[in-house]
N, CA, C and O of each residue as an XYZ file, in Angstrom:
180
protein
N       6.904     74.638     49.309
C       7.229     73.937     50.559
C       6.689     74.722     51.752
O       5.885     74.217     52.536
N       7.067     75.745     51.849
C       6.363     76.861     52.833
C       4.906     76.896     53.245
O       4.336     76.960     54.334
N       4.284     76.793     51.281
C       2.387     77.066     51.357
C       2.181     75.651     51.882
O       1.216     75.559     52.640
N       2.992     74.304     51.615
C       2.281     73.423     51.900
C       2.507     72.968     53.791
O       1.923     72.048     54.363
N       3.439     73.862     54.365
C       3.522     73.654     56.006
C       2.420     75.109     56.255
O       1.453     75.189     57.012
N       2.656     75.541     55.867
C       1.529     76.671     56.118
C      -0.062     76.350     56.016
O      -1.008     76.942     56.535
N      -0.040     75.486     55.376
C      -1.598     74.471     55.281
C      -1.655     73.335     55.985
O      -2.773     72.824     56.048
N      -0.789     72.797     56.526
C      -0.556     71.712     57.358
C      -1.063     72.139     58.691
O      -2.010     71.567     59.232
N      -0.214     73.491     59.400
C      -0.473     74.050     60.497
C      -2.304     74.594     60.724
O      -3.070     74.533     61.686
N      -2.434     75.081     59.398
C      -3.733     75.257     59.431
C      -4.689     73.907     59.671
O      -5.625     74.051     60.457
N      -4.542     72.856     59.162
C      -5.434     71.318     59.152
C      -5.351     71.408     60.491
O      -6.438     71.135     61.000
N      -4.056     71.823     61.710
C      -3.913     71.237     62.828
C      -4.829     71.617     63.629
O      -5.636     70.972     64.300
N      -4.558     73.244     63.455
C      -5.610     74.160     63.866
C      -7.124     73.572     63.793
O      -7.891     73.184     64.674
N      -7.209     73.642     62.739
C      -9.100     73.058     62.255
C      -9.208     71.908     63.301
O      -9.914     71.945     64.309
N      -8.440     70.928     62.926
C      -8.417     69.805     64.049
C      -8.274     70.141     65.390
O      -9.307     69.793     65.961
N      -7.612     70.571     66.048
C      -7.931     71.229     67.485
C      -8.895     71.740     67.830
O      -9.384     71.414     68.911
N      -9.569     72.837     66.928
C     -10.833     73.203     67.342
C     -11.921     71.990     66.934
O     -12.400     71.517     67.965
N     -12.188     71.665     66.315
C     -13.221     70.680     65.968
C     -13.100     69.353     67.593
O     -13.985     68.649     68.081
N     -12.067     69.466     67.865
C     -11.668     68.363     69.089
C     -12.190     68.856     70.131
O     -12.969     68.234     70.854
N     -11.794     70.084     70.326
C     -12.360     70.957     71.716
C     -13.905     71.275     71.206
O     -14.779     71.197     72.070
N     -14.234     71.572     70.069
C     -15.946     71.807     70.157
C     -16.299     70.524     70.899
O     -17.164     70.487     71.774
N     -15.457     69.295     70.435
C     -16.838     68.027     70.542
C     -16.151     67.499     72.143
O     -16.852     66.634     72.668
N     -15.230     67.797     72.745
C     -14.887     68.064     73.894
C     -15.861     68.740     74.807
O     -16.256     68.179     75.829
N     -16.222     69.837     74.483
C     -17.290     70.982     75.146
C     -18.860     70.183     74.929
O     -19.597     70.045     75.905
N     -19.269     69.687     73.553
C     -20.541     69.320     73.430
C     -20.322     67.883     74.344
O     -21.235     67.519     75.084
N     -19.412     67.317     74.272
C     -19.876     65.390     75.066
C     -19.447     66.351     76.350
O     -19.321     65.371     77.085
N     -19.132     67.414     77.192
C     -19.449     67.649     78.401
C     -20.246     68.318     78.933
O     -20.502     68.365     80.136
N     -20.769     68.972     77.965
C     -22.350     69.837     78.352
C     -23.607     68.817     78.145
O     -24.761     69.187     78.360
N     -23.180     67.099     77.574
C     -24.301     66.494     77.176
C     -24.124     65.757     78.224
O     -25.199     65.584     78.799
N     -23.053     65.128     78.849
C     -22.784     64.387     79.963
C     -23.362     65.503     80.856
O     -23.851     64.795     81.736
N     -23.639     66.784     81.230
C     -23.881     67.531     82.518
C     -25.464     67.385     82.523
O     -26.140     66.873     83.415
N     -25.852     67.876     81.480
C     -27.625     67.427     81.119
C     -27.972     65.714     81.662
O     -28.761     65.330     82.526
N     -27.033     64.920     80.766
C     -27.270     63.737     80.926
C     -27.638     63.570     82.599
O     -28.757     63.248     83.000
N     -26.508     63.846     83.456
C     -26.339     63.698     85.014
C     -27.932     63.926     85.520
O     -28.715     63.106     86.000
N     -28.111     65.404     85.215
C     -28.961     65.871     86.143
C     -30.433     65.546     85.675
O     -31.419     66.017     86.241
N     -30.493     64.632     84.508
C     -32.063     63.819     84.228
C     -31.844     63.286     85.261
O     -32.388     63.477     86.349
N     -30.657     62.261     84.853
C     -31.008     60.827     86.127
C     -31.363     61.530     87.148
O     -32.501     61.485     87.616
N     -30.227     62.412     87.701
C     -30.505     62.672     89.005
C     -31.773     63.275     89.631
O     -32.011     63.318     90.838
N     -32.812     63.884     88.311
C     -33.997     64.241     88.765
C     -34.714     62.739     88.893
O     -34.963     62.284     90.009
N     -34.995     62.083     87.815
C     -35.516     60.843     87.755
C     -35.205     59.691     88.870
O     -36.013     58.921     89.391
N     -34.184     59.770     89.025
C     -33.646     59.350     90.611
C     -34.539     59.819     91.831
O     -35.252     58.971     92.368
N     -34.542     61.209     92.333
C     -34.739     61.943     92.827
C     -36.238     61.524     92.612
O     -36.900     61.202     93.599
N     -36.602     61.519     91.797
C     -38.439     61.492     91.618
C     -38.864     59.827     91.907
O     -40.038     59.541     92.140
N     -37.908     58.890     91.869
C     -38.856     57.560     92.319
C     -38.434     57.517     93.287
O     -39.125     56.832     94.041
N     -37.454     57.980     93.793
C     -37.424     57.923     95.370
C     -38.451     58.508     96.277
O     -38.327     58.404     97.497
C-alpha cells in the first residue's frame, strides 16, 4: 500500500514536470513565433 502511493506521488511528479517542460517549450515557441511576425510585419511595412 505504501510502494503503491509512493509510485503514485512519483507519476505526479513525472506529470508536473513533463507539463511545465511543454509549458516552457509552447512559450519559448510563442516568443520566436511573435518576433517573426513582428519582423515580417516590420519588413512589408
Amino acid at each position: 500500500h505504501v510502494k503503491y502511493k509512493c509510485r503514485k506521488t512519483i507519476t505526479q511528479k513525472i506529470l508536473t514536470d513533463i507539463f511545465l517542460m511543454t509549458v516552457f517549450i509552447l512559450a519559448v515557441v510563442l516568443r520566436v513565433f511573435v518576433l517573426i511576425v513582428f519582423k515580417v510585419v516590420d519588413f512589408t511595412i
